[in-house]
C-alpha positions as a Markdown table, in Angstrom:
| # | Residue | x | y | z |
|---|---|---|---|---|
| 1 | Unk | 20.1 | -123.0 | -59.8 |
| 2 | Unk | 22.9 | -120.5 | -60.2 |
| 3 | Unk | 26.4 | -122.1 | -61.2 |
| 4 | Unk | 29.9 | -121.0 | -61.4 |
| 5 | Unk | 32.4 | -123.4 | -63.0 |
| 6 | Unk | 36.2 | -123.4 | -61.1 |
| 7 | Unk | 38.6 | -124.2 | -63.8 |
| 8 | Unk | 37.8 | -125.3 | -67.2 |
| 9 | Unk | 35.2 | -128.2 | -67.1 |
| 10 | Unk | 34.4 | -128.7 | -70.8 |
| 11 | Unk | 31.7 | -130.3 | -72.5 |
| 12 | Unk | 33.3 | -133.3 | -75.4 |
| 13 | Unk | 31.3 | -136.1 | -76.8 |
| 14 | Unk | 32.2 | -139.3 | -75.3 |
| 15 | Unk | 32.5 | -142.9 | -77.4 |
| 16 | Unk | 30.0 | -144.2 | -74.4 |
| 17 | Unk | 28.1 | -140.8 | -72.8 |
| 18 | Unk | 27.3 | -138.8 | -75.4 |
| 19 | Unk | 28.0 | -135.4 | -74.5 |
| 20 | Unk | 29.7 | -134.6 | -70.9 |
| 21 | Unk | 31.5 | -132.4 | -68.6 |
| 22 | Unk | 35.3 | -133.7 | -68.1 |
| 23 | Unk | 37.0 | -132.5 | -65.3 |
| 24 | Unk | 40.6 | -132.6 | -64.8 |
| 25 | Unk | 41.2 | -133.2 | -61.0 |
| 26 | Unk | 41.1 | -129.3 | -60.6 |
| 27 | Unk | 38.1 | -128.1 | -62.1 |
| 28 | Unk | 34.4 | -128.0 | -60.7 |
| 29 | Unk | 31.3 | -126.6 | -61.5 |
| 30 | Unk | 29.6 | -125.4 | -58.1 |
| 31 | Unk | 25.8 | -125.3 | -57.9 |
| 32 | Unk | 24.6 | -122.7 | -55.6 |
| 33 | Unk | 22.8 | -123.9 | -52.5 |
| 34 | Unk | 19.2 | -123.4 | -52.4 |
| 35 | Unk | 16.5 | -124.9 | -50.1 |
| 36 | Unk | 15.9 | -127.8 | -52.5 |
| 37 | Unk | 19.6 | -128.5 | -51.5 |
| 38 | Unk | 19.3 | -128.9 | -48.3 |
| 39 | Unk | 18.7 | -132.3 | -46.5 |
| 40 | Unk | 17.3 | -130.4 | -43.2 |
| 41 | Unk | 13.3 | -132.0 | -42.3 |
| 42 | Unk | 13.7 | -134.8 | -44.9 |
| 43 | Unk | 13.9 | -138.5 | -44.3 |
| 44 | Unk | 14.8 | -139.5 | -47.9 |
| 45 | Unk | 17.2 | -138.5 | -50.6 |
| 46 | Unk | 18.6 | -140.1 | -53.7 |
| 47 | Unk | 21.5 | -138.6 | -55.6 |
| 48 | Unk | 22.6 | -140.1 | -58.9 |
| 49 | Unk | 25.5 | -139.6 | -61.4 |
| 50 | Unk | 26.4 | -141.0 | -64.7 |
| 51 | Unk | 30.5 | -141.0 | -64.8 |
| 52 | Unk | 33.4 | -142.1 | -66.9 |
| 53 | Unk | 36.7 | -142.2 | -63.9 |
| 54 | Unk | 39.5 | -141.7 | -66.3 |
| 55 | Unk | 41.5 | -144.7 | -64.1 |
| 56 | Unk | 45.1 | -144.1 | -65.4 |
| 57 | Unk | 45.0 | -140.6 | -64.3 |
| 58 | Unk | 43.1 | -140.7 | -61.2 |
| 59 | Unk | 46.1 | -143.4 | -59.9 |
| 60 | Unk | 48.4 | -141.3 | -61.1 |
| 61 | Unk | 47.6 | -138.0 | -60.4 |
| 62 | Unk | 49.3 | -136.7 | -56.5 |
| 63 | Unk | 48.1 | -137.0 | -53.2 |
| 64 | Unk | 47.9 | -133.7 | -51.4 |
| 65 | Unk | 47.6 | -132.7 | -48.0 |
| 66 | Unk | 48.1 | -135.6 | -45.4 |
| 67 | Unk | 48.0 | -137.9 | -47.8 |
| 68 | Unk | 45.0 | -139.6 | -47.8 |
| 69 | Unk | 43.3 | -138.0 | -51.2 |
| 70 | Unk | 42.2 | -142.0 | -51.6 |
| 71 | Unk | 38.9 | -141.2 | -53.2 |
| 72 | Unk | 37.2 | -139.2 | -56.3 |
| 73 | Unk | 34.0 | -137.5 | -55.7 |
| 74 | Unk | 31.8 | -136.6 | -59.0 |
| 75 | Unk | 29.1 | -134.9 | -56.7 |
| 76 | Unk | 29.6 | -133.7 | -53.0 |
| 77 | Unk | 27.7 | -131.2 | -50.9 |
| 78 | Unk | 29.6 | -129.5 | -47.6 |
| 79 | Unk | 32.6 | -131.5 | -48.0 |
| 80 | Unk | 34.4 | -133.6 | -45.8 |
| 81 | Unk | 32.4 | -134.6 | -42.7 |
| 82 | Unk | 28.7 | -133.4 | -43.0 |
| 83 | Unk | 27.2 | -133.4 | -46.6 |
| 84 | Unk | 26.1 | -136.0 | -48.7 |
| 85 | Unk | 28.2 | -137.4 | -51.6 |
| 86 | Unk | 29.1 | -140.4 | -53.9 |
| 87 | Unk | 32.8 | -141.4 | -53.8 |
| 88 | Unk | 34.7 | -143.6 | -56.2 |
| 89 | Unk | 37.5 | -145.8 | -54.8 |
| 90 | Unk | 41.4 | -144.8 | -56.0 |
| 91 | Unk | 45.0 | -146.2 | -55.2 |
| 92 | Unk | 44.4 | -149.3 | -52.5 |
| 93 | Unk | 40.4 | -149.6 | -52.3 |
| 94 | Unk | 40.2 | -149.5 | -56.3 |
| 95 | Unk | 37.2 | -151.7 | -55.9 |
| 96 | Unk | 34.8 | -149.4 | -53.8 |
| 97 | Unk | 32.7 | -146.8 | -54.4 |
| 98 | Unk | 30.4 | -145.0 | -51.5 |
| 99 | Unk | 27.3 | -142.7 | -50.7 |
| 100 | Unk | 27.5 | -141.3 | -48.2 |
| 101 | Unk | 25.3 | -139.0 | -45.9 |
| 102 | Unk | 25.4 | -137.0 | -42.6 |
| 103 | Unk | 23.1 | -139.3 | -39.9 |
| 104 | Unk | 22.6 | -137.6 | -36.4 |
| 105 | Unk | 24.2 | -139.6 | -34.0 |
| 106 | Unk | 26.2 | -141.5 | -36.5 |
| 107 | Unk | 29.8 | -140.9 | -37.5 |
| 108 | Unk | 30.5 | -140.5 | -40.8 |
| 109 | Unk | 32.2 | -143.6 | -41.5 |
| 110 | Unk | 28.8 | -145.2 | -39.9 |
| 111 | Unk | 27.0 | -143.8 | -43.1 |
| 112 | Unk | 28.8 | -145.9 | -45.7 |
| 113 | Unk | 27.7 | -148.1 | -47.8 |
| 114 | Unk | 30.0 | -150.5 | -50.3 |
| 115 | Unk | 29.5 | -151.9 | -53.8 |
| 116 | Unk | 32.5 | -153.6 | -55.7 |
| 117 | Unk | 33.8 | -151.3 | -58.7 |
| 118 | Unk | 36.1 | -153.1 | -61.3 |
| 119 | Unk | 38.4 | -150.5 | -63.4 |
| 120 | Unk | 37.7 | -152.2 | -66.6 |
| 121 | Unk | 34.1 | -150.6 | -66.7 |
| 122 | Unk | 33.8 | -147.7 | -69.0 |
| 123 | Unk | 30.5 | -145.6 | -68.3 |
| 124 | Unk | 28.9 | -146.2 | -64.3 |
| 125 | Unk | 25.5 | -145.2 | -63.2 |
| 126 | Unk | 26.3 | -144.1 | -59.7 |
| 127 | Unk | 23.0 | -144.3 | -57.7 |
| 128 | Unk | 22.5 | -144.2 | -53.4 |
| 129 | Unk | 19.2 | -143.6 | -51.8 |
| 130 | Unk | 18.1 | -143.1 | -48.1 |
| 131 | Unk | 14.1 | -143.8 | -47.6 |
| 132 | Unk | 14.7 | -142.7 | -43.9 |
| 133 | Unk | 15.6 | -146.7 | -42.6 |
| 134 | Unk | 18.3 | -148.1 | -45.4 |
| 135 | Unk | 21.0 | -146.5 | -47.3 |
| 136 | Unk | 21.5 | -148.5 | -51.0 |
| 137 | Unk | 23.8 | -148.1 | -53.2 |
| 138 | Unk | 23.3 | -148.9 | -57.0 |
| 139 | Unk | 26.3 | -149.7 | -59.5 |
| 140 | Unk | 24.4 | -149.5 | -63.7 |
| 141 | Unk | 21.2 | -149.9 | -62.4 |
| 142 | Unk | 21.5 | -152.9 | -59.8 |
| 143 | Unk | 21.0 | -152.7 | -56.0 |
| 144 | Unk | 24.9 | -153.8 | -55.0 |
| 145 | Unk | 25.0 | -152.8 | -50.7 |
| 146 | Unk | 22.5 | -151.6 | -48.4 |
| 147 | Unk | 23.0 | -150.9 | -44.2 |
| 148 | Unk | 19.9 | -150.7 | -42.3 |
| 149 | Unk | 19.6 | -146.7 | -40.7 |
| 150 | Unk | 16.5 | -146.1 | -38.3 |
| 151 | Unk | 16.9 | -142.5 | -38.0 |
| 152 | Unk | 14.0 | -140.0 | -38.4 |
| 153 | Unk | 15.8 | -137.6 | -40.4 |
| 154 | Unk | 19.4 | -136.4 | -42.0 |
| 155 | Unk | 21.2 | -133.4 | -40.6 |
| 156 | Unk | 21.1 | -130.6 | -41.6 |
| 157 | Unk | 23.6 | -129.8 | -44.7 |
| 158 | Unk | 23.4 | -126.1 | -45.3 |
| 159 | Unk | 26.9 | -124.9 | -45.2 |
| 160 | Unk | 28.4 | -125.2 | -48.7 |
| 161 | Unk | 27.1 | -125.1 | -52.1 |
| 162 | Unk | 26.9 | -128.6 | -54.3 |
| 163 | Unk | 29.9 | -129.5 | -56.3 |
| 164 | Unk | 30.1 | -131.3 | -59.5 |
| 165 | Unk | 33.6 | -132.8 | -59.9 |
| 166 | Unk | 34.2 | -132.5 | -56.0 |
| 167 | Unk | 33.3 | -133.0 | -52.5 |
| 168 | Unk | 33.6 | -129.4 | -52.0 |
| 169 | Unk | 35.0 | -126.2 | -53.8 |
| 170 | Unk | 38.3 | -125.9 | -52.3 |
| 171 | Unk | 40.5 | -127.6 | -54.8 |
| 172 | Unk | 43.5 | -127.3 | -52.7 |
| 173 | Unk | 42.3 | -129.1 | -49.4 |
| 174 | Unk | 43.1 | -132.4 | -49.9 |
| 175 | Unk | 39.4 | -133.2 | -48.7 |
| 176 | Unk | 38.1 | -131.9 | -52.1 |
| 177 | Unk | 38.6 | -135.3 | -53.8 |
| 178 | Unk | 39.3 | -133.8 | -57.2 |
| 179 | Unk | 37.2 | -135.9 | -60.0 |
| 180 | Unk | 39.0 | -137.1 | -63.2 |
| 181 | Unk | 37.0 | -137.8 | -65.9 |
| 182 | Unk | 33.7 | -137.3 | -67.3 |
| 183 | Unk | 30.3 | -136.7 | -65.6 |
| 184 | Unk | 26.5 | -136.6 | -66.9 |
| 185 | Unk | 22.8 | -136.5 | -65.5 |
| 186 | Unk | 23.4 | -135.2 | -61.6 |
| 187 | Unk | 20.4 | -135.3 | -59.9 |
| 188 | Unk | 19.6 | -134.7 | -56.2 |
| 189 | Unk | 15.7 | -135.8 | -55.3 |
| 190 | Unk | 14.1 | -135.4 | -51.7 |
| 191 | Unk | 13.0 | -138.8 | -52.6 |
| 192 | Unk | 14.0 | -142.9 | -51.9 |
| 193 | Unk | 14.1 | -143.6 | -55.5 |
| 194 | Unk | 12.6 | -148.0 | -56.1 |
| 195 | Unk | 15.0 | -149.8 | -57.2 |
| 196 | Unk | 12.7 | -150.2 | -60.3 |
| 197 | Unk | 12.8 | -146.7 | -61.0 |
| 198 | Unk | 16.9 | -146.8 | -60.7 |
| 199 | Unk | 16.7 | -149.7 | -63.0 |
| 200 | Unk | 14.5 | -148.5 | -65.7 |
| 201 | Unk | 16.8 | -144.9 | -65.6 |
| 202 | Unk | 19.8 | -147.0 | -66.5 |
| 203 | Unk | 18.2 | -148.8 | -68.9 |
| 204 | Unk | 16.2 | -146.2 | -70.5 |
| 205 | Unk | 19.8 | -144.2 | -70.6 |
| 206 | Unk | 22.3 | -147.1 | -71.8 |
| 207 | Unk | 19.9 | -148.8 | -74.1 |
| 208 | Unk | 16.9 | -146.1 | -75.3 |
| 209 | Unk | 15.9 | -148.5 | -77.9 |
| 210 | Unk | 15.4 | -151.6 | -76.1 |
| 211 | Unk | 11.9 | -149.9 | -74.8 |
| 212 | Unk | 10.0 | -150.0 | -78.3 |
| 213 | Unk | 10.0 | -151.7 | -81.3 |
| 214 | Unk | 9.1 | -150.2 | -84.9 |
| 215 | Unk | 7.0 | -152.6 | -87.4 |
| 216 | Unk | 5.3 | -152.3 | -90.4 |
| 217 | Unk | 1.6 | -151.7 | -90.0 |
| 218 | Unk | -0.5 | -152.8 | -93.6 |
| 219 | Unk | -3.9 | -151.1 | -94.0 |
| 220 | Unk | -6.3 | -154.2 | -95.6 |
């Protein structure tokens, strides 16, 4: 996919990540729409994000706008009402994060799903699906919310490109959700992800070695 970066999102080793983006709130990195994008004739999607929120600064850092910059998107696609996108809780719902996904017939806000987020955590594995009935959402690997969703497909979401440290491109809308922090692994898959798969991609990311074992094999 082509990308343009907005701003200076660099690439640091992290203490926990290995190396990552960071983004400062301003910065993005937008991925060109293409058809593998788009959410238009499928019934199932699963987008998934390894982040690091930096907390002080993302409760710190101005609202803009009306006022109600309340969240922090690492991945979004066609912004504020239509696209698909994982949000992380700041200022008075500090212990939420969301996926989020355009449903026909269903408002916005009808497309959410919960899991509880505590501040103290370092390194999250960010994970929601949508297998065409149920929306989950995944917090490092474990299913944490799901909300039953009978529709036979998402809308169409073909207006904007995808953003990585954003909901959407324009940094100064205040529906752009600025990210702050550092951001690993996106990936967007015209698949419901099992929850086994979700948990053996956290584990196989967090803990590599705890799949194998090295011994000592003796010839006679």
């Amino acid at each position: 996919h082509s990308t343009t970066a907005t701003g200076t999102p660099t690439q640091v080793a992290s203490p926990t990540m290995g190396p990552a983006l960071v983004f400062d709130g301003d910065d993005n990195l937008v991925i060109n729409t293409t058809a593998a994008l788009e959410l238009a004739g499928n019934s199932s999607i699963t987008v998934e994000a390894w982040t690091e929120p930096d907390w002080v600064a993302l409760q710190t850092a101005p609202r803009v706008g009306n006022g109600q910059m309340d969240w922090a998107v690492p991945v979004g696609k066609d912004g504020y009402d239509t696209g698909y996108r994982l949000l992380v809780a700041r200022g008075d719902r500090e212990d939420e994060w969301v996926f989020q996904l355009p449903l026909s017939g269903m408002t916005r806000e009808n497309a959410v799903t919960r899991s509880p987020l505590s501040q103290s955590s370092g390194r999250l594995y960010l994970a929601g699906t949508y297998d065409g009935s149920r929306i989950e959402t995944y917090l490092d690997g474990e299913l944490k919310a799901w909300v039953s969703r009978n529709l036979e497909e998402l809308l169409p979401s073909d207006r904007d490109d995808l953003v990585i440290g954003g909901s959407h491109a324009g940094v100064d809308d205040w529906s752009s959700y600025g990210w702050v922090g550092r951001i690993d692994e996106v990936r967007v898959s015209a698949v419901a992800r099992s929850a086994e798969w979700i948990r053996t991609q956290h584990r196989n990311t967090s803990d590599p070695t705890g799949f194998y074992d090295l011994s000592l094999q003796l010839r006679p």
